[in-house]
C-alpha positions as CSV (number, residue, x, y, z in Angstrom):
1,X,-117.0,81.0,94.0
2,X,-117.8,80.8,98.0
3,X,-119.3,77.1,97.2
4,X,-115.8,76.7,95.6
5,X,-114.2,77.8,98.0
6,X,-116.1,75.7,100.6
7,X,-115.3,72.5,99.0
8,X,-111.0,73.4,99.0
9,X,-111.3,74.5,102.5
10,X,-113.0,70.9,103.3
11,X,-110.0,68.7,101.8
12,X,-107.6,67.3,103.6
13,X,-104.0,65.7,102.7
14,X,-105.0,63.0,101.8
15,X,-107.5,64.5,99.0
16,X,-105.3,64.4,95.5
17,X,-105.7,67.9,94.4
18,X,-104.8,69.4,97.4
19,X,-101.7,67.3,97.7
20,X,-100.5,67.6,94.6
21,X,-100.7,71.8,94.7
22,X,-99.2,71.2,97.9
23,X,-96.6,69.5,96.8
24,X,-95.6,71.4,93.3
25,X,-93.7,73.5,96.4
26,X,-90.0,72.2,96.4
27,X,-90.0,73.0,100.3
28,X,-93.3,71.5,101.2
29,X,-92.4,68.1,99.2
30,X,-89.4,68.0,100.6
31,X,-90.5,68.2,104.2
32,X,-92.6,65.3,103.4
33,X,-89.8,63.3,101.8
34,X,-87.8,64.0,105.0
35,X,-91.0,63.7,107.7
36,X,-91.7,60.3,105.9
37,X,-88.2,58.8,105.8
38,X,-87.0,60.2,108.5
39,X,-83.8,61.2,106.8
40,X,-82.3,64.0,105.3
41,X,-82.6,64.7,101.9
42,X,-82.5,68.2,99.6
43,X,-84.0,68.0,96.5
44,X,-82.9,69.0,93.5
45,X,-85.3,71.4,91.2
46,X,-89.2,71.7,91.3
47,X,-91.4,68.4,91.8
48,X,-93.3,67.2,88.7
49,X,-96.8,67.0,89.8
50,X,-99.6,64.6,87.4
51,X,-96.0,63.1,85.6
52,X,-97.7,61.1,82.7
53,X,-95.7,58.4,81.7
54,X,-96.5,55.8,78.7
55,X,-93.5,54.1,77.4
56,X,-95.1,52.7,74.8
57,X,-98.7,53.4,72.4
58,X,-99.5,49.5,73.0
59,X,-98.9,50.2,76.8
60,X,-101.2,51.4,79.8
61,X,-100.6,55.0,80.2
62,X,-99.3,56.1,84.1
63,X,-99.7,58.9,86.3
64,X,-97.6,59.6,89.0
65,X,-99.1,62.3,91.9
66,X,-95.3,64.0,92.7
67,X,-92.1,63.0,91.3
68,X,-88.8,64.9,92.4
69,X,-84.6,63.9,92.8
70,X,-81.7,64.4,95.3
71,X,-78.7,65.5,95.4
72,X,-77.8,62.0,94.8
73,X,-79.9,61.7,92.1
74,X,-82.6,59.7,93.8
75,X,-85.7,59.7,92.7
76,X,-88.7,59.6,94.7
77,X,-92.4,59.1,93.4
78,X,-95.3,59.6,95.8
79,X,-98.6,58.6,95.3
80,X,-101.5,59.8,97.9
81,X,-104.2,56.9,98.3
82,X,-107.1,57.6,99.7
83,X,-109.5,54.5,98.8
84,X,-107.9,50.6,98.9
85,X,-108.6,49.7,95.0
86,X,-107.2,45.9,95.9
87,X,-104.8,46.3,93.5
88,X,-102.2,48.6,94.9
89,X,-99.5,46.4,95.6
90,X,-99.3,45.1,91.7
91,X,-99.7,48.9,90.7
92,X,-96.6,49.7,92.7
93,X,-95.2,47.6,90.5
94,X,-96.1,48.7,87.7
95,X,-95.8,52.1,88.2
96,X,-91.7,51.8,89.6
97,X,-91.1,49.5,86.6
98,X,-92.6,52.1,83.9
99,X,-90.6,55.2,86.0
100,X,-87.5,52.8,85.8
101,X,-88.0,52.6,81.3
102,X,-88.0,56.5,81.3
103,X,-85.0,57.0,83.7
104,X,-82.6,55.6,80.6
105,X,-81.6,57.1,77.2
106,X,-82.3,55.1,74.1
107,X,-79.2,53.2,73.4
108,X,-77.7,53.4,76.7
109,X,-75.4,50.1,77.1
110,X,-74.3,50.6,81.3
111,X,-77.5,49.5,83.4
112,X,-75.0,51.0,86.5
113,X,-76.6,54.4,84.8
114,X,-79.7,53.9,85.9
115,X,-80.5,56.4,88.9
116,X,-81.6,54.5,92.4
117,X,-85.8,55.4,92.9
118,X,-88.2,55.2,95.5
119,X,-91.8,54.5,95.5
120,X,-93.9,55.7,98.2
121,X,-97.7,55.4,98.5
122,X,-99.7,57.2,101.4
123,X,-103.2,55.8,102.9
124,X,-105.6,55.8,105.2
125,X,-105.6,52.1,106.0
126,X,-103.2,49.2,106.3
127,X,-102.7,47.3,103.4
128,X,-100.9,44.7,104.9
129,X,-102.9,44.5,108.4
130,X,-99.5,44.4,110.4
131,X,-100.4,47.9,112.4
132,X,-97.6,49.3,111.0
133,X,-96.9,53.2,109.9
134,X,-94.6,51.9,107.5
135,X,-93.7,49.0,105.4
136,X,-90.5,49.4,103.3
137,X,-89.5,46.6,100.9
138,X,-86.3,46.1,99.4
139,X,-85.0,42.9,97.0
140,X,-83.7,40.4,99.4
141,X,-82.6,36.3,98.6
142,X,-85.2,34.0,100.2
143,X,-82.3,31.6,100.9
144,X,-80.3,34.0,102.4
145,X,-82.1,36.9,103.8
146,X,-78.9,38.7,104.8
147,X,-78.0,38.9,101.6
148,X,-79.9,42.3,99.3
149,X,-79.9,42.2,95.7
150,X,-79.0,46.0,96.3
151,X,-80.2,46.9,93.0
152,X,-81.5,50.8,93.9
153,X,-85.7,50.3,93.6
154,X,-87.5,50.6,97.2
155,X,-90.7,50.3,97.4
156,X,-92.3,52.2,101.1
157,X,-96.0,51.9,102.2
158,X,-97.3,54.1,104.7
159,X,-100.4,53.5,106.4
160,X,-101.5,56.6,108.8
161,X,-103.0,54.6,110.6
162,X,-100.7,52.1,112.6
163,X,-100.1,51.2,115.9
164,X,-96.3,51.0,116.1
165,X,-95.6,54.4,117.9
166,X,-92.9,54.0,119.9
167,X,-91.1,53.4,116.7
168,X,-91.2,56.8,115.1
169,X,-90.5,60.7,116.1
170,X,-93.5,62.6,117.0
171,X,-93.0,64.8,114.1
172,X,-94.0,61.6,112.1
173,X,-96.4,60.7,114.2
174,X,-98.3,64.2,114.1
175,X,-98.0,64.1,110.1
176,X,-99.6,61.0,110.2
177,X,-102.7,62.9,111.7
178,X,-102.0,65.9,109.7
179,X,-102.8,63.9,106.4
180,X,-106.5,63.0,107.4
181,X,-107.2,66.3,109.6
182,X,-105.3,68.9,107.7
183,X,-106.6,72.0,110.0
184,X,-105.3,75.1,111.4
185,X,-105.8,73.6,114.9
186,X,-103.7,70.4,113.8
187,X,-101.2,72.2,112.5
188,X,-100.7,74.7,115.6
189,X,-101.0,71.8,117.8
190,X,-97.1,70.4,116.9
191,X,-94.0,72.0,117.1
192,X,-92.9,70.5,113.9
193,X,-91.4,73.5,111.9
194,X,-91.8,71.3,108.4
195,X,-95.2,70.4,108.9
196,X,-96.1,74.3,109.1
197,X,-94.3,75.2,106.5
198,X,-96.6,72.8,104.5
199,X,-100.1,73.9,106.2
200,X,-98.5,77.6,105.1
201,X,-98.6,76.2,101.6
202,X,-101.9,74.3,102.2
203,X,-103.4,77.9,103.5
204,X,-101.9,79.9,100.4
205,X,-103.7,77.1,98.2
206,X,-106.9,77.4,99.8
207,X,-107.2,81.2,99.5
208,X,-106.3,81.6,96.0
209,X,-109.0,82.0,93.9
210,X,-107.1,80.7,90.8
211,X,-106.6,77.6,92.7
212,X,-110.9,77.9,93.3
213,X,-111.6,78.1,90.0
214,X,-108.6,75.3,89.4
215,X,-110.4,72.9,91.8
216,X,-114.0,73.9,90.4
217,X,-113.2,73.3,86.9
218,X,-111.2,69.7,88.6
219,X,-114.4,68.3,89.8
220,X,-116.5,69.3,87.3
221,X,-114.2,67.6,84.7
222,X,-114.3,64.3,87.5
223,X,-118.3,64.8,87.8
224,X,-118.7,64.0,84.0
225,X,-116.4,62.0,83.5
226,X,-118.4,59.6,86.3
227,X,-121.8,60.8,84.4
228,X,-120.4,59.5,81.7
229,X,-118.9,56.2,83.0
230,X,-123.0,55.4,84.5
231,X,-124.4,56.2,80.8
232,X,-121.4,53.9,79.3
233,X,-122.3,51.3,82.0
234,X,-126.0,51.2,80.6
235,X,-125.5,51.0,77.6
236,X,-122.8,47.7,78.2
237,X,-125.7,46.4,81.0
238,X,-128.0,46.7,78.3
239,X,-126.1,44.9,75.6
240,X,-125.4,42.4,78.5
241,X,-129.0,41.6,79.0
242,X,-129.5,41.7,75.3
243,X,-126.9,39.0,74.3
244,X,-128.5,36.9,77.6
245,X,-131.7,36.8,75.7
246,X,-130.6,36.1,72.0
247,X,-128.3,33.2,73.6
248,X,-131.5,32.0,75.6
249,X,-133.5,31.9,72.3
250,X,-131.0,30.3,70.8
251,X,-130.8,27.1,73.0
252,X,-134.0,26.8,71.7
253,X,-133.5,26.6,68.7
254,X,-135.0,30.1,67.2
255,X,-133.2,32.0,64.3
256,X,-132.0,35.7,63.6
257,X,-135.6,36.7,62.4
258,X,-137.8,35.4,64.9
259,X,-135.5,36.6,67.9
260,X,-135.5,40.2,66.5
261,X,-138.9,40.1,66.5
262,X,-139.2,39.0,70.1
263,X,-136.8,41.2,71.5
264,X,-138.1,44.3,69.5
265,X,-134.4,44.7,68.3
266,X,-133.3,45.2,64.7
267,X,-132.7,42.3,62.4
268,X,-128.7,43.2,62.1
269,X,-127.8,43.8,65.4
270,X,-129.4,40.3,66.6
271,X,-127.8,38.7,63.3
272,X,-124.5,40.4,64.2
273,X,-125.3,38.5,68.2
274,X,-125.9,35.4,66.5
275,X,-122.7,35.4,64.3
276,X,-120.5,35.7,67.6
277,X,-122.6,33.0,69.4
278,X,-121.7,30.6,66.4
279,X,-118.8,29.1,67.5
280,X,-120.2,28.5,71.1
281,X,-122.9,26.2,69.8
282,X,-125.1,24.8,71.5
283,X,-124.7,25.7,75.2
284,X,-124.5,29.8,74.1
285,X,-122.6,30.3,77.1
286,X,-123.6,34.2,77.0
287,X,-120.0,35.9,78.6
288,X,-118.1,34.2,76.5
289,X,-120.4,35.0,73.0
290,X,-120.4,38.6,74.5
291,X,-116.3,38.7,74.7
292,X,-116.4,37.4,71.2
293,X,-119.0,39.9,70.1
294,X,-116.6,42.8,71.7
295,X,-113.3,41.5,69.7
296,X,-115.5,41.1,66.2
297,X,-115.8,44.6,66.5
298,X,-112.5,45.1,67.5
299,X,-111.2,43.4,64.3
């Protein structure tokens, strides 16, 4: 349990499990909310912390860190980023659009029903290289930029990491180092009474033992799951290299039986390669006889 322990004490912020514990607290999340927007909000309710969301079997399952609503029945989802993917800003996308498909009943006819949201993704880094703390995008007409299509989705980027900061509180500015550094000292260093009230939760979190074994049976599940992403990534190298060879044999002109005896391999599996490859006679353009090997199989 101390090695445990160890690891929750060493996570900041901007580490997922510690900020979705953090913010299953109505309070905590809400002080972020506020510290963030620099607004006023109360929510409504308990945050939904690891919301899955899959609108459909046929469609890419989501999951969103926190979601909560306002009094107004706005509905914020917050995502913690800690590593640029380079796919972000088309994830925000997707991710608003799916929470938007839930927000209605089936058979609901008055789109004016459907409650305003707001998107907000936290990182280390600047997406958008401007220095900013925070980018916030809203529909606007490219011919007439005055003009908002005011439909209720917002989309907010914050980057801890900006340069702007003669454009923000110091409460938002000592969050901003608060996600990275999330310590005692950093936390008794400002006199914002919100961002103690969330190290208070963060300190409760890392002295539980439940949340310990929580954390320990968290990254255990994460370290095999990677284990077993490596092994799957073998074996798919070493079909790869496989299919490279068959398609090299057969510019040459060999058949199913000699190449299985070359490559040591058995007599279907290089007959199952070489039924694939047919249709991409005679170049054998091996990424393309290996997509068609995947959807044969897929069939």
């Amino acid at each position: 349990m101390n090695n445990v322990t160890t690891k929750l004490e060493s996570l900041n912020l901007v580490d997922k499990f510690l900020f979705d514990e953090t913010m299953e607290d109505t309070e905590s999340y809400q002080a972020v909310i506020n510290i963030l927007l620099e607004n006023e909000i109360e929510l409504l309710g308990r945050p939904e912390t690891e919301k899955e969301l899959r609108v459909s079997p046929d469609l890419r399952q989501v999951r969103l860190d926190v979601v909560g609503m306002d009094q107004e029945k706005m509905i914020y989802y917050t995502e913690m980023q800690k590593r640029d993917t380079g796919n972000l800003r088309k994830r925000s996308r997707y991710y608003q659009a799916q929470m938007d498909v839930s927000l209605l009943e089936p058979g609901t006819t008055d789109f004016n029903l459907l409650s305003s949201s707001c998107f907000i993704l936290i990182a280390p880094f600047d997406m958008f290289g401007k220095g900013l703390y925070r980018y916030t995008f809203e529909g606007i007409c490219r011919e007439c930029p005055e003009l908002a299509i005011e439909d209720g989705a917002v989309r907010i980027f914050i980057n801890t990491r900006g340069r702007n900061r003669e454009n923000f509180s110091q409460e938002f500015l000592d969050f901003m180092e608060y996600i990275t550094k999330t310590t005692d000292e950093t936390a008794e260093a400002t006199s914002s009474v919100r961002i103690k009230r969330i190290h208070k939760r963060v300190a409760d979190i890392r002295k539980s033992e439940k949340m310990g074994v929580k954390y320990m049976q968290k990254w255990e599940e994460l370290a095999y799951a990677r284990q077993d992403g490596k092994e799957e990534g073998k074996e798919e190298g070493k079909e790869q290299h496989l299919v490279k060879q068959v398609c090299r044999k057969l510019i040459k002109g060999k058949g199913p039986e000699v190449i299985a005896e070359e490559t040591e391999e058995e007599l279907a599996v290089i007959t199952e390669i070489c039924k694939a490859a047919e249709k991409y006679s005679p170049g054998y353009e091996w990424e393309k006889v290996y997509e068609e090997l995947q959807e044969q199989r897929r069939l």
